[in-house]
C-alpha positions in Angstrom: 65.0 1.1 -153.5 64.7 -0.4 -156.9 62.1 2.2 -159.0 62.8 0.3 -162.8 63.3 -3.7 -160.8 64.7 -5.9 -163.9 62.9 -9.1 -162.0 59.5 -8.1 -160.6 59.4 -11.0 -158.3 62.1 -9.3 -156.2 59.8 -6.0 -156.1 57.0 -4.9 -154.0 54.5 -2.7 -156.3 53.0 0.2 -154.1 51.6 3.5 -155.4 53.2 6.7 -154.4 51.1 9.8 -154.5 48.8 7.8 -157.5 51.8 6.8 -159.1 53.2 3.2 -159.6 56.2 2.3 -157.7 58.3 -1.1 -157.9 60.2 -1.1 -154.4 63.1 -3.5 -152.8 61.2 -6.3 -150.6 61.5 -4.6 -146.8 61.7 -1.1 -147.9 60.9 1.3 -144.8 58.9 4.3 -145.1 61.7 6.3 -143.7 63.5 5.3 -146.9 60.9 6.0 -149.5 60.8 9.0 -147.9 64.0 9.9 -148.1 64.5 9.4 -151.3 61.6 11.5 -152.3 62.4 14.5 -150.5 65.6 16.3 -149.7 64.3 16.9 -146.6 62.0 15.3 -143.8 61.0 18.3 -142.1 57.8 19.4 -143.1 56.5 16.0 -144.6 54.0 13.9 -143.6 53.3 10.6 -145.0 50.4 8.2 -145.2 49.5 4.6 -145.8 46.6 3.3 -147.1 45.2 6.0 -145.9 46.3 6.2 -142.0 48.5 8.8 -140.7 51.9 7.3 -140.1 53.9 8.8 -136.9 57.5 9.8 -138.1 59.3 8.1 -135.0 57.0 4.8 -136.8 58.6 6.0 -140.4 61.7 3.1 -139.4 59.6 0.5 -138.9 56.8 0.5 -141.3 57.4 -1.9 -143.6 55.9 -1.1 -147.1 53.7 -4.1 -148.4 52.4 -5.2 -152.1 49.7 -3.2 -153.1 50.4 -0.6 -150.0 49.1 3.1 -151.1 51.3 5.6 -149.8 51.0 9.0 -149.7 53.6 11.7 -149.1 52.2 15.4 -148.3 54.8 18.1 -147.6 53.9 21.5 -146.5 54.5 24.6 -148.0 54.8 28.1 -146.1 52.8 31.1 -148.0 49.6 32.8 -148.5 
């Protein structure tokens, strides 16, 4: 995953949460995920607004213009 690409036709440009994000062509969810959290557990992740199943995390392919959002939970009250 490429977040400052140096040639922006090898890039895909998604948003991450609202914010701008160059990516590698091919880049998984599982792997944006990844390197967003330290941790999976808890997290759930959406694109273009549809739910993605983790055990589909591997094979969703992230796409130009794809909106992506990552939610994790947090335990309190």
């Amino acid at each position: 995953m490429n977040k400052d690409a140096q040639n922006p036709a090898d890039t895909v440009s998604i948003s991450v949460n609202g914010e701008p994000r160059a990516l590698a062509p091919a880049t998984t969810l599982d792997v944006l995920v990844a390197a967003l959290t330290p941790a999976p557990s808890g997290v759930a992740a959406a694109v273009n607004e549809t739910v993605v199943p983790r055990g589909h995390w591997p094979v969703t392919v992230l796409g130009d213009g794809d909106r992506v959002e990552v939610l994790t939970a947090v335990q309190g009250g």
